[in-house]
C-alpha positions in Angstrom: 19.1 -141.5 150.1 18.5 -138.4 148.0 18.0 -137.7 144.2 18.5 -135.0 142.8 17.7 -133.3 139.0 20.2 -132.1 137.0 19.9 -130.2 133.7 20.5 -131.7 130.8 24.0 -130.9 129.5 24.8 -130.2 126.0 27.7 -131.8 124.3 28.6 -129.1 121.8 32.3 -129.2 121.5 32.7 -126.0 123.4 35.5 -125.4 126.3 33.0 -122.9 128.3 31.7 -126.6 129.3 34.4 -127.1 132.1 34.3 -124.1 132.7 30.8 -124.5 133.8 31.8 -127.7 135.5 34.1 -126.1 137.9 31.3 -123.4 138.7 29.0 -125.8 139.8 32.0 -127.0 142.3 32.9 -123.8 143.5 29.1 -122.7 144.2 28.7 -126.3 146.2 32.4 -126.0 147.7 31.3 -122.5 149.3 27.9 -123.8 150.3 29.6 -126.4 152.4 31.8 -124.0 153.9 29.0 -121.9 154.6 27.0 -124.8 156.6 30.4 -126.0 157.6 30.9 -122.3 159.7 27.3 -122.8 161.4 27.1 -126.5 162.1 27.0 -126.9 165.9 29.2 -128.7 167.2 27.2 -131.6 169.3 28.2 -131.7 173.7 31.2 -129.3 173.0 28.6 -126.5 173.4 27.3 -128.2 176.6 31.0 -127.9 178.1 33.4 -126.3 180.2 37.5 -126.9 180.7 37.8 -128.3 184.5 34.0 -128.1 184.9 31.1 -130.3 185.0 29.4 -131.8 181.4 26.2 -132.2 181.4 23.8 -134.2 179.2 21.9 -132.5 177.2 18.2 -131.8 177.5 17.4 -133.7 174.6 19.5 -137.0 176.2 17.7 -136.6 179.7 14.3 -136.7 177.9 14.9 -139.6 176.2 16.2 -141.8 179.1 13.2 -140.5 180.9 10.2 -140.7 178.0 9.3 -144.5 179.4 5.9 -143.7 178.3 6.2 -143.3 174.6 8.0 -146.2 174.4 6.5 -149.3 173.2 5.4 -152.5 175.0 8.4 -154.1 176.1 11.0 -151.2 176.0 12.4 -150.4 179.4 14.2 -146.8 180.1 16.3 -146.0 183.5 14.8 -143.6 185.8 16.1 -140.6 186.9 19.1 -141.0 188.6 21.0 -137.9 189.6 24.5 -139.7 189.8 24.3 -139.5 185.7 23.2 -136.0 185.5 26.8 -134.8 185.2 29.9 -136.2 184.8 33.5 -134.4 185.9 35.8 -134.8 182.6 38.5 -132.5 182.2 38.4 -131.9 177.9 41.8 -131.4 176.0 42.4 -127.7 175.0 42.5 -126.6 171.7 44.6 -124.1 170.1 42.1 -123.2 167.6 38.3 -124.0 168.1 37.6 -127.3 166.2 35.3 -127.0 162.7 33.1 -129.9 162.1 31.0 -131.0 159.1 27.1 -130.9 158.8 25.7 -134.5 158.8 22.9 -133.8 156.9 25.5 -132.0 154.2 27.4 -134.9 153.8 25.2 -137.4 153.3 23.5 -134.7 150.5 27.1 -133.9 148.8 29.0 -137.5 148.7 26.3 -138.2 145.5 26.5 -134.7 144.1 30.3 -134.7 144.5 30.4 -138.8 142.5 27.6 -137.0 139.8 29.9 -134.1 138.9 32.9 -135.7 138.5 31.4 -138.2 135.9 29.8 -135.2 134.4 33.3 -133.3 134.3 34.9 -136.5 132.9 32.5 -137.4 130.6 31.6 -133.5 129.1 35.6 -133.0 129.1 35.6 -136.4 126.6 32.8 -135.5 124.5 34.2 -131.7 124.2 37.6 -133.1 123.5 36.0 -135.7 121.0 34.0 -132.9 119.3 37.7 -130.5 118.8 39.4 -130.0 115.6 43.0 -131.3 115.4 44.3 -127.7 115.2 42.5 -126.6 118.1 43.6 -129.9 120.0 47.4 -129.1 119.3 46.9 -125.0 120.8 45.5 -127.2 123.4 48.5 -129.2 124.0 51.0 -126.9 123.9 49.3 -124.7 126.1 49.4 -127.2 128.7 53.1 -128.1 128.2 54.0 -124.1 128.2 52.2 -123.3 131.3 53.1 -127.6 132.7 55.4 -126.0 135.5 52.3 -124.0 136.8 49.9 -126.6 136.7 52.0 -128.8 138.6 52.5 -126.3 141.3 49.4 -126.0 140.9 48.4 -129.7 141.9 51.0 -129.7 144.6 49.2 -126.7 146.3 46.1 -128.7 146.3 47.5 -132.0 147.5 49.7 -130.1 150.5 46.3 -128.5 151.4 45.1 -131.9 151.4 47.3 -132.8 153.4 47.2 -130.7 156.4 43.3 -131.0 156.0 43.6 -134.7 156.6 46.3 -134.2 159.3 43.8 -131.5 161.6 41.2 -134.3 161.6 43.2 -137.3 162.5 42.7 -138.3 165.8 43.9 -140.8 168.2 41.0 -144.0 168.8 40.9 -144.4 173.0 42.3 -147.2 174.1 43.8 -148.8 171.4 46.0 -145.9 170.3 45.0 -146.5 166.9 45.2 -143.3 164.0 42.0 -142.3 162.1 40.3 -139.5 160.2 37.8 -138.1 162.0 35.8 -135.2 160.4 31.8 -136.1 161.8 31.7 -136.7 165.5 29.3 -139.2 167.3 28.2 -136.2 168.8 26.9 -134.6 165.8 25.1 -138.3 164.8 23.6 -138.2 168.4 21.1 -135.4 167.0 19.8 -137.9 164.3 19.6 -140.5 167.1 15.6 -140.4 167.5 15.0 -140.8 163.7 17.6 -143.8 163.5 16.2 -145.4 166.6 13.0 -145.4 165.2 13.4 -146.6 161.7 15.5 -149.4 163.1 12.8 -150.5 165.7 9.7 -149.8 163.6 11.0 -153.1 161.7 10.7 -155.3 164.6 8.0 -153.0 167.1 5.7 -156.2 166.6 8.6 -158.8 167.9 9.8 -156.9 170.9 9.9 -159.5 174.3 8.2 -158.5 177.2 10.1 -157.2 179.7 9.7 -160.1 182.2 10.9 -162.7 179.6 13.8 -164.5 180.7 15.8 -163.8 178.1 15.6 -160.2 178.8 16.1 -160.5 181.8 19.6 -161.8 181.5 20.8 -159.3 179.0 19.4 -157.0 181.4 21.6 -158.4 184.3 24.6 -158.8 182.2 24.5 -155.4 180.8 24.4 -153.7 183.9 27.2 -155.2 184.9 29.3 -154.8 182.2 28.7 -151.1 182.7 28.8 -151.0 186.7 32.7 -152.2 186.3 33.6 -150.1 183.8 32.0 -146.9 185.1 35.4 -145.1 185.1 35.3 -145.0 181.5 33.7 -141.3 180.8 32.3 -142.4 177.1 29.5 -144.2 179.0 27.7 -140.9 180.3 27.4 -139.8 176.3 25.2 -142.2 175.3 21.4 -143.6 175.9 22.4 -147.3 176.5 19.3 -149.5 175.6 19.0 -153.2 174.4 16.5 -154.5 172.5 15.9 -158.0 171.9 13.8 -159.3 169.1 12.3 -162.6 168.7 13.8 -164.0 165.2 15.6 -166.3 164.3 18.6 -164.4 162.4 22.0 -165.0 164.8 22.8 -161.4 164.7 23.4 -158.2 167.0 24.3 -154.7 166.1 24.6 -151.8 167.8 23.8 -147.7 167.0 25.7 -144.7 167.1 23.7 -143.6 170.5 24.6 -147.0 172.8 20.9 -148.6 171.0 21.7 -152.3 171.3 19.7 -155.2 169.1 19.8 -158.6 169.7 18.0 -161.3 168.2 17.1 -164.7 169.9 18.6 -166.4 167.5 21.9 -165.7 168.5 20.8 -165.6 172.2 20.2 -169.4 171.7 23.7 -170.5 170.9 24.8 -168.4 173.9 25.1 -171.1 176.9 25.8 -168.9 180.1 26.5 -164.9 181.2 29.7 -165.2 180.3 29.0 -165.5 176.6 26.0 -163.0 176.5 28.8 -160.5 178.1 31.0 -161.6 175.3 28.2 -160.1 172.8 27.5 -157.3 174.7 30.8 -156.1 175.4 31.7 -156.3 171.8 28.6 -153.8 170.3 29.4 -151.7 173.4 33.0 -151.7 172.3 31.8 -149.9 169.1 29.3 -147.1 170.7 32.8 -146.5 172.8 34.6 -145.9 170.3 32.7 -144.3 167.6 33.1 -146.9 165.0 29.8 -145.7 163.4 30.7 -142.0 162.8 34.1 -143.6 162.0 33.2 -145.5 158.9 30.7 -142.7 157.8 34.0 -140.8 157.8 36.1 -143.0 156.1 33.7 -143.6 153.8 33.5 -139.6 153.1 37.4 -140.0 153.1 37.3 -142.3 150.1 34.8 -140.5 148.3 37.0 -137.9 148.1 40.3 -139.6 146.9 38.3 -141.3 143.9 37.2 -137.8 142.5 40.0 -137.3 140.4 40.5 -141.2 139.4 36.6 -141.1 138.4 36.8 -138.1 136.5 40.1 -139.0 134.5 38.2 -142.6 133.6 35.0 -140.8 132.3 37.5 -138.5 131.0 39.9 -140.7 128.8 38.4 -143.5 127.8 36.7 -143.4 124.3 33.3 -144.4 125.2 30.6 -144.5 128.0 30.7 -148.0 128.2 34.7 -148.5 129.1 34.1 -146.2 131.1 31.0 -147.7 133.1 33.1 -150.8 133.4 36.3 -149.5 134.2 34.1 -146.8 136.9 32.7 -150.3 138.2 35.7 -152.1 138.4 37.5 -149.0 140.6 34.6 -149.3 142.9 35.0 -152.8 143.2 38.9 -152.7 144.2 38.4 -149.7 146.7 35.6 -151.8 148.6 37.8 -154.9 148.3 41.4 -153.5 149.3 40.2 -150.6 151.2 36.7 -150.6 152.6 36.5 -154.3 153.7 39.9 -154.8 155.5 38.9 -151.3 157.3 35.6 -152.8 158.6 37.5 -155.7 159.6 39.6 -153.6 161.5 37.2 -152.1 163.5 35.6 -155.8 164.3 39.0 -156.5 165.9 39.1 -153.5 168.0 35.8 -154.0 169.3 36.9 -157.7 170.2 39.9 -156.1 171.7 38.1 -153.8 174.2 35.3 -155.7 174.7 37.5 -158.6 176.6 39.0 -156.0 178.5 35.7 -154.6 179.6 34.4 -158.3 180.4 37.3 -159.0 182.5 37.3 -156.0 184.7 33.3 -157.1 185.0 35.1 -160.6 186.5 33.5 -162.7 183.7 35.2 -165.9 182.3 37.0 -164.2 179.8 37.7 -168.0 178.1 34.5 -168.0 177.2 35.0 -165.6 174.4 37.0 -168.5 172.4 35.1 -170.7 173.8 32.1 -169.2 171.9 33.9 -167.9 168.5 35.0 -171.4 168.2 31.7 -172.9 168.7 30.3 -170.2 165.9 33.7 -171.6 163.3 32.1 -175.1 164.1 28.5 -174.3 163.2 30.3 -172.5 160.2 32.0 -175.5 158.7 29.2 -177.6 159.2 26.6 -175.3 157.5 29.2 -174.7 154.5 28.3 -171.8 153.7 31.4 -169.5 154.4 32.5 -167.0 151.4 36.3 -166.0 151.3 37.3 -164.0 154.3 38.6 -161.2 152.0 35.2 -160.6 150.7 33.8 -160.0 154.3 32.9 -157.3 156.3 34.0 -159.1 159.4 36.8 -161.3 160.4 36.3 -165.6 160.1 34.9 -166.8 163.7 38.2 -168.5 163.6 40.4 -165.7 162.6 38.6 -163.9 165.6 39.0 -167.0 168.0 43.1 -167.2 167.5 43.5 -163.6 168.2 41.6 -163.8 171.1 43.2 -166.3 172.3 46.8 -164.4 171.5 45.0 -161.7 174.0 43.5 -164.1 176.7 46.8 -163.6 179.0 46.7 -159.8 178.9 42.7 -160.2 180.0 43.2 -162.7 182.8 46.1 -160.7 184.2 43.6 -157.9 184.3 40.9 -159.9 185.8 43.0 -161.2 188.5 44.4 -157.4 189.2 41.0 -156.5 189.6 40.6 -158.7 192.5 38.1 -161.0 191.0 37.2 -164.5 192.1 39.3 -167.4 190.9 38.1 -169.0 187.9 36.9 -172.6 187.7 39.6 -175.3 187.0 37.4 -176.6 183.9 38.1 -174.8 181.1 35.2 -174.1 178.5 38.0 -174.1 175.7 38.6 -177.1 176.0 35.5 -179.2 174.6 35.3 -176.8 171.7 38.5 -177.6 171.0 38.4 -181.6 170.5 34.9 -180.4 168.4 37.3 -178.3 166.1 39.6 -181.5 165.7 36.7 -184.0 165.3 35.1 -181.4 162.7 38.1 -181.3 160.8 39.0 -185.4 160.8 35.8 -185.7 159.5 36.0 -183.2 156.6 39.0 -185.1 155.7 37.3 -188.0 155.1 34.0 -187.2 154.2 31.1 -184.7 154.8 30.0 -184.1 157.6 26.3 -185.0 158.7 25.8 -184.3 162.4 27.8 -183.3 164.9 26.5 -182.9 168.3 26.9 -179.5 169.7 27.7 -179.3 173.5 24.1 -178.6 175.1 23.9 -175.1 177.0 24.3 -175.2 180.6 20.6 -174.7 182.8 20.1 -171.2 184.1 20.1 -172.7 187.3 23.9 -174.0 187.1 25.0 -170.6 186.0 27.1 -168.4 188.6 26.2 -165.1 188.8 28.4 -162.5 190.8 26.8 -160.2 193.0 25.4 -157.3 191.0 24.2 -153.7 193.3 20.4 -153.8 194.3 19.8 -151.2 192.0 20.4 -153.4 189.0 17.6 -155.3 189.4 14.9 -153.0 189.4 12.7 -151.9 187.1 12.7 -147.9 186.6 9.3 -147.6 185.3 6.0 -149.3 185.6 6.4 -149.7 181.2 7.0 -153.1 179.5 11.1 -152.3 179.9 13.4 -153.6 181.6 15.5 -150.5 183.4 19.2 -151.2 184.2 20.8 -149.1 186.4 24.4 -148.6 184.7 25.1 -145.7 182.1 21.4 -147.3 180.6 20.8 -150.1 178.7 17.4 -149.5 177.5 14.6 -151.9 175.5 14.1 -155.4 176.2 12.7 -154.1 173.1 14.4 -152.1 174.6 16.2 -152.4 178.4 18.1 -149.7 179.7 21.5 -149.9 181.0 23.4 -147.8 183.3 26.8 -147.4 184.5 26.6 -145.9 188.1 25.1 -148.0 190.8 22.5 -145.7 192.3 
């Protein structure tokens, strides 16, 4: 994202060139600090222990700017049941101290640059040294070896604790991460990220009486109308936009900014399976998964410092050390960055069945469809190793929702919802699986017939409030009326019936 100069440095064999090396640090370690101290700290500053917290000025603007949006994006209208929500926040001993965004996206690059320039200036000085002057060298180090190492231990306790104050506890999973940037601090980028995202498709957006958004629309606001209880709803601007191409793909931003493509709304054959999506990238707004991996991602950086700088630092040349600096990135994205993406897939899957069954879907559906998306898999070929994905096989994902589907019906059915139909949708995906894999046994396969989806008319909807269904604005979006899914390109969602 940004580049930055840098002096040339000279390789004379002189020491003051580490020296000047650890400078540079300090000077960038106390700027951080610095915009460490005044970085705001996102909706903390908009609330009170035991008192209401209210959006933002910022947020209420957004969900009620309908007319700057363009053709086809849909924002909720005022509602005054989302104004303010009553949260009571933990207490803190000691007020929290969060990292400037903008900061750390500047100093992850800076920090990778100086410690190849470290290594590499440490090699070249080293290189450049007389023998004599290499043995004072040594034996320095092994005289003063006891306070170097206490030294090192001072640095990795403070690590430590540093790490420790910014673990947190994931909702509703109970799962351990580091957590330095909050959501709340990406939610003031959330404009500019919106933008750039949408000012790739602007000319694709569906009107908002298309039938497609009409039914994300629906489903949406349902999904967030059953799970109203759950008080990360009220901190973002829930939108969906749907854009007509033919990728099968759906992501979702840090601010609650849904994006599906038709193509994957194709393959969907009822509610139940468009919940399945939507539930899923509303799993990750939930829980921050976006600010997470920006953290562990910072995390990372940080580890690899030293390992960088002793590679650029030991071996003999720059080009074992290119390779070898290569090969380390390589085996930190493989056995560290991937399986952690994978991760978070599976704890969006995990919530997002348990926000479609309190929403009385047909939870079965969710195998139903991951095991339709393993068949269209094996029959296009074209699936790489699963350890060299971001996300989890459509199979891998199938089997362990299916080792949660109990847990989700039990919830479903203590939610009071209606019985469920005696056919299960499971089942003909099932017998395609088997007949998919016979005929890979014995030769390729050709053409398979896929089971056809069901007409819109056949699907059964559940009663959704009357509020759902009308449009907020006289603008091309479609307005839903639960925390706010917005843009059909975009339509707005919202989780309070009005």
């Amino acid at each position: 994202m940004f580049t930055t100069a840098f002096p040339e440095v000279s390789m004379a064999p002189q020491p003051i060139l580490v020296a000047k090396g650890l400078s540079c640090t300090m000077l960038l370690f106390r700027l951080a600090q610095r915009a460490f101290a005044t970085s705001t700290v996102g909706y903390s500053c908009h609330s009170r222990v035991g008192k209401e917290i209210k959006r933002p000025a910022e947020v209420a603007a957004r969900l009620g700017r309908s007319g700057q949006l363009q053709q086809g994006h849909s924002t909720t209208g005022k509602d005054a049941s989302l104004s303010s929500v009553n949260l009571v926040r933990n207490l803190h001993t000691t007020r929290p101290c969060f990292a400037n965004p903008a900061l750390m996206v500047l100093l992850r690059p800076i920090s990778k640059f100086l410690a190849v320039l470290v290594g590499r200036g440490f090699r070249k000085w080293w290189q450049a040294l007389p023998p004599h002057k290499r043995k004072i060298f040594i034996q320095h180090l092994r005289r003063n070896r006891l306070r170097y190492a206490a030294g090192g231990s001072v640095v990795g306790v403070a690590g430590l604790v540093y790490y420790q104050n910014h673990v947190t506890i994931t909702p509703y999973t109970g799962r351990r991460r580091f957590m330095l940037l909050t959501s709340d601090q990406l939610f003031s980028m959330s404009d500019q990220l919106y933008d750039m995202e949408m000012e790739k498709y602007t000319h694709l957006m569906l009107p908002q009486d298309h039938p497609m958004v009409d039914r994300v629309r629906r489903v949406g606001n349902r999904l967030l109308q059953a799970n109203s209880t759950l008080p990360e709803l009220y901190l973002k601007s829930w939108t969906v936009s749907l854009v007509d191409d033919s990728i099968m793909n759906c992501f979702v931003l840090p601010t609650g900014d849904i994006v599906m493509f038709t193509g994957l709304m194709e393959v969907l054959d009822n509610d139940d399976q468009v919940a399945a999506i939507l539930a899923h990238e509303m799993s990750h707004a939930i829980l921050d998964h976006a600010a997470e991996h920006i953290n562990q991602g910072y995390l990372l950086d940080l580890v690899i410092l030293v390992p960088v700088a002793l590679i650029w630092a030991i071996l003999p040349s720059d080009l074992l050390a290119m390779i070898s600096h290569w090969l380390l990135n390589m085996v930190v994205t493989l056995f560290l960055t991937l399986p952690y993406s994978r991760t978070l897939e599976s704890e969006a899957d995990q919530l997002g069945l348990r926000l479609a069954a309190k929403a009385c879907y047909d939870v079965r559906e969710f195998g139903a469809l991951w095991g339709k998306m393993a068949v269209l898999d094996q029959i296009k070929e074209d699936n790489g190793p699963a350890w060299m994905s971001t996300h989890p096989t459509n199979e891998d994902r199938q089997k362990e929702l299916e080792g949660r589907m109990a847990e989700a019906l039990e919830l479903r059915k203590f939610c009071k919802c209606p019985p469920l139909s005696l056919k299960d949708p499971r089942e003909p995906i099932k017998m395609l699986q088997q007949m998919v894999a016979q005929r890979r046994s014995q030769q390729p396969v050709k053409a398979i017939p896929m089971p056809m989806p069901a007409p819109s008319g056949d699907i059964i909807e559940l009663p959704l409030s009357s509020s759902s269904s009308s449009p907020s604005s006289s603008s091309s979006v479609s307005s839903l009326s639960s925390p706010a899914l917005s843009r059909s390109a975009p339509s707005t969602l919202s989780p309070s019936p009005s």
